[in-house]
ROKE-200847 format. One record per residue (C-alpha): x, z, y; residue in three letters. Coordinates in steps of 0.2 Angstrom, whole numbers, plus 5000, padded with zeros to 4 digits. Example, Ala and Ser with C-alpha at 12.3 -4.5 7.8 and 13.67 -1.06 7.14 Angstrom:
BEGIN
506250394978ala;506850364995ser;
REM end
This chain:
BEGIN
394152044959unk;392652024950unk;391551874959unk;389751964958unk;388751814963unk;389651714945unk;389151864936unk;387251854941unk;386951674933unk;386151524937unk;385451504957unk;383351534953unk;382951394964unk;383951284953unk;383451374936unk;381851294942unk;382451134945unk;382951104928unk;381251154922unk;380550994934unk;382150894927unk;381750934909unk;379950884912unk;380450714920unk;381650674906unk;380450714893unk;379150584902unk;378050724904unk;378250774924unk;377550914929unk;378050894948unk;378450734958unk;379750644951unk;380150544965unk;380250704977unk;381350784963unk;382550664960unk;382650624979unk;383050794981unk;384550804970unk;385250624979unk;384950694996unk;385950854990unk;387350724983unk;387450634998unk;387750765011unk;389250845002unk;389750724989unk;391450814985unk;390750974985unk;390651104973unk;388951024968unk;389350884963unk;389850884945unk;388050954941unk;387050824953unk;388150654942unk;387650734927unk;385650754933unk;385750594940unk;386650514926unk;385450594914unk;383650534924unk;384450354931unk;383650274916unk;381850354922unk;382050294941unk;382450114932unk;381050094921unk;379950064935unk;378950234932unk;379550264951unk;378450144963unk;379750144978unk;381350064979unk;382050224992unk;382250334977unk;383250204968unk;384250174982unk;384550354988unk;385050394970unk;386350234972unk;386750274989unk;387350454980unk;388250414967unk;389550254976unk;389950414988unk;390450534974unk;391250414965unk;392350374979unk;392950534979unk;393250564963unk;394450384963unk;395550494973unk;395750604957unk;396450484947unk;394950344945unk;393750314927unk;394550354911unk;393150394894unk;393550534882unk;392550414870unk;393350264874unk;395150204872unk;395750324882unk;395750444899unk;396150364914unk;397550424924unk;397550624929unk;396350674912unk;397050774903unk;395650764888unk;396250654873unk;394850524869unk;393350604861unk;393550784870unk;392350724887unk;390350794883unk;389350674876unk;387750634886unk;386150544883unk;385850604865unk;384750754872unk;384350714892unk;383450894891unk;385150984888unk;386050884900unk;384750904913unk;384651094910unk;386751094908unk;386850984927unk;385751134933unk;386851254928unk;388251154935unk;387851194951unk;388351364958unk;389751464952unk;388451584944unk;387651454932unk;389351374929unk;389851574923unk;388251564911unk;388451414905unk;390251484900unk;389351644892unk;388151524880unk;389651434876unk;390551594869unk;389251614858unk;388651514842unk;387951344851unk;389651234851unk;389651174867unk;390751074875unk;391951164887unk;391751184904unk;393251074910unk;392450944901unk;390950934911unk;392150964927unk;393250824923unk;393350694937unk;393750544925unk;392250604916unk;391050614933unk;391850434937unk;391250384921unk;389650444923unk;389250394943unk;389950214937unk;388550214922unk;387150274933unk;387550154950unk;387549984936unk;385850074930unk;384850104945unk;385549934952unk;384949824937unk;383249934939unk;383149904959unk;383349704953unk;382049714940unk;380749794949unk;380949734969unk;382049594967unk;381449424972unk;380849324955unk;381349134953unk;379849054943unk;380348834950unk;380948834930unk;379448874924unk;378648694930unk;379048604916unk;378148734906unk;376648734913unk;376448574921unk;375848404910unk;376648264912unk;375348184923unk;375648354935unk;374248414929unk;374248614924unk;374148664906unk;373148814910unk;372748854890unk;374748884888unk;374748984905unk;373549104900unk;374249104881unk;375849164888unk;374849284901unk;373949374887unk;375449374873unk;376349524883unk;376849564863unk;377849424863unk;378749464881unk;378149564894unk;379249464908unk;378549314899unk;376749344904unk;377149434922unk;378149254927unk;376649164922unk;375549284932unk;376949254947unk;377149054946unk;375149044945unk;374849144960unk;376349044970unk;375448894965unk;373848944969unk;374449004986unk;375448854991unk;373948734987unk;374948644977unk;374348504962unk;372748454960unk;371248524966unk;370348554951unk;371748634946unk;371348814956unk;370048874949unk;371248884933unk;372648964944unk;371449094952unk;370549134937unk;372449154928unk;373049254941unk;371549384937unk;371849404919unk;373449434921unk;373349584932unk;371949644920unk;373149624905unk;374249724911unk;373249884912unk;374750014915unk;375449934929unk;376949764930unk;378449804940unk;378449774958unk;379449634960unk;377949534952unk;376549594957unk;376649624975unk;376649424978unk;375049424965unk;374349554976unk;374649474993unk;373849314983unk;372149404977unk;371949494994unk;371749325003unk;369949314994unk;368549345003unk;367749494998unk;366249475010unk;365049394997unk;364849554987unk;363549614997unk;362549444999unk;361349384985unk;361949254973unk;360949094965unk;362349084951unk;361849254943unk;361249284926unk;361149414912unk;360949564920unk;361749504936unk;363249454927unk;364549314932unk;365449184918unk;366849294917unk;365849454916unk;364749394901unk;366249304892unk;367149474893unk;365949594887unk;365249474873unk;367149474866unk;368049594876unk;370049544875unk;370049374871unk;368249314879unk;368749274897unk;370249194890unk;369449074881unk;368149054892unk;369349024907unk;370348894894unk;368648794888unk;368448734906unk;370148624905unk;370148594888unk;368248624880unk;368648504863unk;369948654859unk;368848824867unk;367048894868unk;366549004882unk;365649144873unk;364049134880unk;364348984887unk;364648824891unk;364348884909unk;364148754923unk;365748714935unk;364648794949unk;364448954942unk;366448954939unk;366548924958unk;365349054963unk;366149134980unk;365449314974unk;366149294956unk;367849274965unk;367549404976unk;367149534961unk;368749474953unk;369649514967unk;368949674970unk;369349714953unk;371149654954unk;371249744971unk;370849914961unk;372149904947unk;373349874961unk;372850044968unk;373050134954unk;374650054948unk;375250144966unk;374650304961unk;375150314943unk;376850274952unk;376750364965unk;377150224977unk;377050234995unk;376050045000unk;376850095019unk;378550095013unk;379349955019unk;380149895002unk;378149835000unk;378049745012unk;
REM end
């Protein structure tokens, strides 16, 4: 007997889904991604031996790396997608556990000699498009139609192998949990005391903000300065001239990173900035000048990238920095409304590195 509903093709609902997917995997979303890919775990996790899910490893094997890079604010995606994937994965070790087509060989129960499993993460779009159509009998029957045809794909048992699905979930699952690790997991900065502390315990701010602002050099190097600063400066530690200098290099390193660092650093630095009293905004100020203009404000605009750097380094080490427009006084450096503009500043790029993400600050993985 003819099966009608194979016949017809691909589900709509999922014909759409693998327009969101291809859009996600092209770093181009045009739909939530978070929603998305939460979607396709959920969908996992309540039947994860089901005749789903050969096509929901694949899409979550081919949009892991996307969920890790820390374009998803929320560690529930991340988790969910995990979550997912251990339980398919123990289902699939019933059918004879991992084996790679591409690796030295198939595990026990493949039949696929090595190189015969699909090959995946060359094109993401097609193996989104190809897990969509993995998903009911009708898209499956498609997919088998295309294949007829002049386009060399792989064959169908291929993508159905449950060696090559354990391959797959075991791939994803070390992904997403190195991702949930680099984004929300708890950062160690005690080592970095003996780079940023002088020998009379002192802090070298000059080499702190260098490292802050030579993200070119390391990315993670300049988002732990940020962090060990704002511990610093939060614990009251060292000497009291010294946190002005942690304060003020807490600042520029939010402001240097202007597309947003990962959650696990800068939700301390945020707890940090939001302890400043933002009530002197609206009083007047004896310390202002040039337009209104704070130290920081006029350093920046006079040498915008490199002026409130230096201007921050000439207060500890003038013989080796000029403030442009400087020198200022101490006093002005102090001044309880510039702090408060800083902060309110900072406070802004936090918001907007949540909506770029689309981060929830309620979730609980924030707080």
């Amino acid at each position: 007997m003819v099966n009608n509903d194979a016949m017809l093709g691909p589900d709509p609902e999922d014909a759409e889904l693998a327009g969101d997917l291809r859009s996600i995997v092209s770093d181009y979303p045009h739909c939530d991604p978070a929603l998305t890919l939460s979607i396709c775990a959920d969908r996992l996790d309540d039947d994860p031996t089901g005749d789903e899910r050969a096509g929901l490893i694949v899409i979550l094997n081919a949009t892991c790396w996307y969920a890790a890079s820390g374009r998803i604010g929320t560690a529930k995606v991340l988790e969910g997608m995990t979550a997912a994937l251990v339980a398919a994965r123990t289902g699939l070790a019933a059918n004879g556990g991992p084996g790679s087509g591409s690796g030295p060989g198939p595990g026990p129960g493949c039949g696929h000699a090595p190189g015969e499993h699909p090959q995946v993460g060359d094109d993401r779009e097609y193996d989104v498009t190809t897990g969509a159509q993995l998903l009911s009998p009708g898209g499956r029957a498609a997919y088998e139609r295309k294949r007829d045809g002049e386009y060399g794909d792989p064959p169908l048992d291929g993508w159905l192998c449950p060696a090559f699905l354990a391959e797959l979930a075991d791939e994803a699952v070390d992904r997403l949990r190195e991702g949930l690790q680099e984004l929300f997991g708890e950062r160690e900065t005690g080592h970095l005391d003996k780079r940023y502390l002088r020998s009379d315990g002192r802090v070298d701010i000059p080499r702190l903000t260098r490292t802050i602002r030579r993200r070119f050099r390391s990315d993670e190097d300049s988002a732990e300065a940020g962090l060990w600063a704002a511990r610093r400066w939060m614990a009251g530690e060292g000497a009291s001239e010294d946190r002005l200098g942690l304060f003020l290099a807490v600042c520029s390193c939010v402001f240097e990173w202007h597309e947003g660092m990962p959650r696990t650093f800068f939700r301390e630095i945020e707890a940090a900035v939001k302890t400043v009293d933002l009530a002197p905004l609206g009083m007047p100020c004896a310390h202002e000048h040039q337009a209104g203009a704070h130290p920081w404000a006029v350093a920046n605009r006079l040498d915008r990238g490199a002026g409130a750097f230096a201007a921050v380094n000439a207060i500890y080490a003038p013989e080796d920095f000029e403030a442009p427009g400087g020198p200022f006084a101490l006093e002005e450096w102090n001044c309880p409304k510039q702090a408060a503009e800083l902060a309110e500043a900072a406070i802004a790029d936090f918001a907007d590195w949540r909506n770029m993400r689309g981060d929830d600050e309620d979730d609980e993985k924030w707080e």
